[in-house]
Wavefront OBJ file of the C-alpha trace (Angstrom):
o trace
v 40.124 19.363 -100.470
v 36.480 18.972 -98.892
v 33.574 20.219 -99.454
v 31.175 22.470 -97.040
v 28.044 21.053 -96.404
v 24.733 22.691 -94.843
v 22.659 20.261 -92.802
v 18.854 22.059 -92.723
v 17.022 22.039 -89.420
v 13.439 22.490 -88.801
v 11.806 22.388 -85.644
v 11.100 18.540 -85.483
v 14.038 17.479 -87.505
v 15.595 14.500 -85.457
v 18.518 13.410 -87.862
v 20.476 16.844 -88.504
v 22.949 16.007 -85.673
v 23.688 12.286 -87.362
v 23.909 13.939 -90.211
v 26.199 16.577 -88.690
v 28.614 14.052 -86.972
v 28.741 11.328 -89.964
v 29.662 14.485 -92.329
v 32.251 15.902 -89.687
v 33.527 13.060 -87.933
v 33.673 10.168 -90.026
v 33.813 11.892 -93.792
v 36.186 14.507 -92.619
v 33.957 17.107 -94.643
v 33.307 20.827 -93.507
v 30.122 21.196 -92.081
v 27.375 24.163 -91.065
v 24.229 24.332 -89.387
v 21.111 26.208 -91.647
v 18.042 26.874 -89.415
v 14.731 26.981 -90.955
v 14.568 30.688 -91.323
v 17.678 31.067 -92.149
v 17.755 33.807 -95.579
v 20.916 32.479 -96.734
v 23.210 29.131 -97.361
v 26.008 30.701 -95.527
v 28.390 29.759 -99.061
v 27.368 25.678 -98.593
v 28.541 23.657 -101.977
v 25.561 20.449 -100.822
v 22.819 20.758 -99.061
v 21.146 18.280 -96.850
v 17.688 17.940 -95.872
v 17.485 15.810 -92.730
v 15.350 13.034 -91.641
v 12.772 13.734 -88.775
v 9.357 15.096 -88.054
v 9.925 18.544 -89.695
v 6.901 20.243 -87.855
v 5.481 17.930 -86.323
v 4.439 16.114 -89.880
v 1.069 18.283 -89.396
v -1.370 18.256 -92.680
v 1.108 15.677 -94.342
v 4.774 14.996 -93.999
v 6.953 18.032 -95.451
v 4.303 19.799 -96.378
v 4.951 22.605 -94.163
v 8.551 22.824 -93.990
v 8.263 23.241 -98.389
v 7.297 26.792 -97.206
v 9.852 27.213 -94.540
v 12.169 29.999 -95.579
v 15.483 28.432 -95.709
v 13.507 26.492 -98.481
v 12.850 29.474 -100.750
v 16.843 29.417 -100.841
v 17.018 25.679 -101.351
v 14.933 25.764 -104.426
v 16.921 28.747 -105.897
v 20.250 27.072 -105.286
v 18.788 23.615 -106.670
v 17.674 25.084 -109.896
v 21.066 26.940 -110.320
v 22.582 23.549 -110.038
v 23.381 22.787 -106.513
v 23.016 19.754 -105.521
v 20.465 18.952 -102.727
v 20.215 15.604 -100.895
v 17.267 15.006 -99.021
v 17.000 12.031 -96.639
v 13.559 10.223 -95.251
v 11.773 13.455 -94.104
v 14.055 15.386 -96.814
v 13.045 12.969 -99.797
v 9.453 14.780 -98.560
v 10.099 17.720 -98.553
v 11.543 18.048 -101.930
v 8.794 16.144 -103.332
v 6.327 18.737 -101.614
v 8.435 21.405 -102.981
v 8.381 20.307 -106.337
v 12.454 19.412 -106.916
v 11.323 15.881 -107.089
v 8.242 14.157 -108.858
v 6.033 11.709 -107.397
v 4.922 11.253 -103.429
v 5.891 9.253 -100.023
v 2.207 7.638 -98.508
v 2.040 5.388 -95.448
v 4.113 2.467 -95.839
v 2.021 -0.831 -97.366
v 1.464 -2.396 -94.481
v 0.864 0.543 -91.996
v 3.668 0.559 -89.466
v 6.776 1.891 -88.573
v 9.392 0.305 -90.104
v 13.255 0.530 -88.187
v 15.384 -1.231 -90.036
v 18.971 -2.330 -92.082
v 17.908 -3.038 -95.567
v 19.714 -3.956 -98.795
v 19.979 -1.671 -101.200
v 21.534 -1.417 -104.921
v 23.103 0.617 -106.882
v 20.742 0.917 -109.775
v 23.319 4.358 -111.217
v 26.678 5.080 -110.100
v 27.342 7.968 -112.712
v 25.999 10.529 -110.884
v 27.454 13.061 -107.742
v 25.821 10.899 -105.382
v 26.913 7.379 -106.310
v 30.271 8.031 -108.187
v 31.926 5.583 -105.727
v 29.857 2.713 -105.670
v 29.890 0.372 -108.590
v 26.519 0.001 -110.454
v 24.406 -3.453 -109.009
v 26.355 -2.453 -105.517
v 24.272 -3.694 -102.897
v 24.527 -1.693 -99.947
v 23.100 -2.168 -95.667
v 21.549 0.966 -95.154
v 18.790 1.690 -92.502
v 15.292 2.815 -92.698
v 13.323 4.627 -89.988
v 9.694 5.613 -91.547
v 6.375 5.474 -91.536
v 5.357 7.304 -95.040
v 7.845 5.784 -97.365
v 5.789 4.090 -100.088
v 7.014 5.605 -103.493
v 4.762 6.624 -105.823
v 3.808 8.444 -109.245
v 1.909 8.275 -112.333
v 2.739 5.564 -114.766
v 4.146 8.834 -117.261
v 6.450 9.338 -114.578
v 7.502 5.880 -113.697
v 8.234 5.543 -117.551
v 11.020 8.523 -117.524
v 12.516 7.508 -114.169
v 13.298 4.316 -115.563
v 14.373 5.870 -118.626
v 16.771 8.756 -118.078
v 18.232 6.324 -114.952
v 16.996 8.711 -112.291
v 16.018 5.655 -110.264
v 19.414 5.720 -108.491
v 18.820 3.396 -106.081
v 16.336 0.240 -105.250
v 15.669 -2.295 -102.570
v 17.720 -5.440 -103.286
v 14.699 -7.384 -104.003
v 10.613 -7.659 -103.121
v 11.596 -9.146 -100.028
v 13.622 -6.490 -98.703
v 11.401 -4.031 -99.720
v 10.246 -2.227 -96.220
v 7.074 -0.306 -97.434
v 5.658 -0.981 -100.816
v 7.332 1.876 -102.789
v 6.569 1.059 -106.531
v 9.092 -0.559 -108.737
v 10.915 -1.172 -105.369
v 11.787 2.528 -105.316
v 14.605 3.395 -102.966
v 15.946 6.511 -103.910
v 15.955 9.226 -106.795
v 17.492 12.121 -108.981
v 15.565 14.905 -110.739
v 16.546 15.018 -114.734
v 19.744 17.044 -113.917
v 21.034 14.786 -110.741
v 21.971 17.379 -109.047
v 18.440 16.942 -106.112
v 18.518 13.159 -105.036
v 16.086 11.853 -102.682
v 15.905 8.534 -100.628
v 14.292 6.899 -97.536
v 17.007 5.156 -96.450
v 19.505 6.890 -93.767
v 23.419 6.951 -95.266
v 24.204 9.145 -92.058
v 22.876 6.555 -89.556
v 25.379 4.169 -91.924
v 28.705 5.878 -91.210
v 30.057 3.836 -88.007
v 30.850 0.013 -87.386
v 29.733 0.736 -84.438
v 26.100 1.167 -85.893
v 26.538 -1.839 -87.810
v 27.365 -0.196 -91.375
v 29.618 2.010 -93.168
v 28.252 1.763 -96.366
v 27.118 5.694 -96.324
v 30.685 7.347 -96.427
v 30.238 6.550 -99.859
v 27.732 8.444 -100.371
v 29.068 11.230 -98.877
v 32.605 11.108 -100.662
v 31.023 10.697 -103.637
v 29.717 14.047 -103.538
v 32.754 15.769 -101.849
v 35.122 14.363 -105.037
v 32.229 15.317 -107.446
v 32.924 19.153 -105.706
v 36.319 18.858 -105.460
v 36.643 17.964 -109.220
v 34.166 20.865 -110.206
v 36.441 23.296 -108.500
v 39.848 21.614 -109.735
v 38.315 22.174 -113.239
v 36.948 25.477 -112.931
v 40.572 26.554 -111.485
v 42.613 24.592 -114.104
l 1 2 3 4 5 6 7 8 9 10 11 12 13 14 15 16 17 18 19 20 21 22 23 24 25 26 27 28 29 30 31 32 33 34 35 36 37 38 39 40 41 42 43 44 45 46 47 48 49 50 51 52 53 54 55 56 57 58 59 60 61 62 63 64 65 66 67 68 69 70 71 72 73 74 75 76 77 78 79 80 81 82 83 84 85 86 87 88 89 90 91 92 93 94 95 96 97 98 99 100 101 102 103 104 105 106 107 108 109 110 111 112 113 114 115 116 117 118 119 120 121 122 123 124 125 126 127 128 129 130 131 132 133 134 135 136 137 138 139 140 141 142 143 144 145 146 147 148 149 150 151 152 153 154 155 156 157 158 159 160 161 162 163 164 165 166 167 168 169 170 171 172 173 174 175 176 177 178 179 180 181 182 183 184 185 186 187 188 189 190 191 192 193 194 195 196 197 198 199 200 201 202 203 204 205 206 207 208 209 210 211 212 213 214 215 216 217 218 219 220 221 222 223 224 225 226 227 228 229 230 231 232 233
């Protein structure tokens, strides 16, 4: 079995075709095209908010595309359980839209940052991470400019807490752009909207140096597969 998953494009998005290929190609999952305005997930079972410059990043990154129409849908499906992975630009747009606390701000030291980096595996019982094994470190590369994590301390207490940190940079060192607490990636109190800076789809290929992503992606294909095995036993 496999799972059908929609990859979202704005105008501006530059990682929906990665994201297309690494889903099709190298996870072997179904896979379908949403466009911004689209009114409907054409039946998807994960949705995937690409990496990019979703409108041209005017008044501040994902801050537009939270009103896009397709994202009207997004948030409906999200809060009916479906699980929504958004990636770079994505993480930014669900934190604009609400599905994810905190915000992404210009990287500590001001620049662009294009990069492998290790990450780990800070919760591996969840739809995204069932694969990996917990304190996995994983090569993974960035590509951003506004992906400095932060929240309120409130906030930062519960993340740590619940275990929706899902995923930080291996150490200070490797940390590419002074997100808080070395924040990598995260899950909303139901784990079913993850959000991360780093690019599994550009992480799919030996040929682009890692293939540490599939597992990513498989995770959430078995976590589907299972769901509809069970609902069908």
């Amino acid at each position: 079995m496999t799972a059908r998953f929609g990859v979202v494009r704005f105008p501006g998005s530059n990682c929906d075709q990665d994201a297309y290929y690494s889903l099709r190609d190298a996870a072997g999952q179904e896979v379908e095209y949403l466009w911004h305005d689209d009114q409907s997930l054409k039946g998807c079972d994960v949705i995937i908010i690409p990496g990019g410059f979703s409108y041209g990043d005017y008044l501040r990154c994902g801050a537009i595309a939270r009103f896009s129409p397709v994202m009207q849908q997004v948030v409906e499906f999200a809060k009916a359980g479906g699980i929504v992975i958004g990636i770079c630009n994505g993480f930014q747009i669900l934190c604009e839209a609400g599905l994810l606390p905190g915000v992404l701000m210009r990287n500590e030291k001001l620049r662009f940052v294009c990069k492998h980096v290790p990450i780990r595996v800070e919760n591996n019982r969840t739809p995204l991470t069932s694969q990996c094994r917990e304190g996995q470190t994983l090569s993974i590369p960035v590509a951003h400019g506004e992906g400095r994590y932060v929240c309120d301390d409130v906030t930062l207490d519960r993340l740590r807490s619940s275990g929706q940190i899902i995923f930080r940079y291996a150490d200070r060192q490797a940390n590419p752009n002074g997100s808080m607490d070395d924040i990598a990636g995260i899950a909303n109190e139901t784990f079913n909207v993850f959000g991360m800076m780093p690019h599994p789809e550009r992480a799919c290929d030996p040929a682009l140096g890692s293939r540490d992503g599939l597992a990513l992606f498989r995770s959430v294909s078995e976590h589907i597969c299972c769901t509809v095995r069970s609902l069908c036993a």
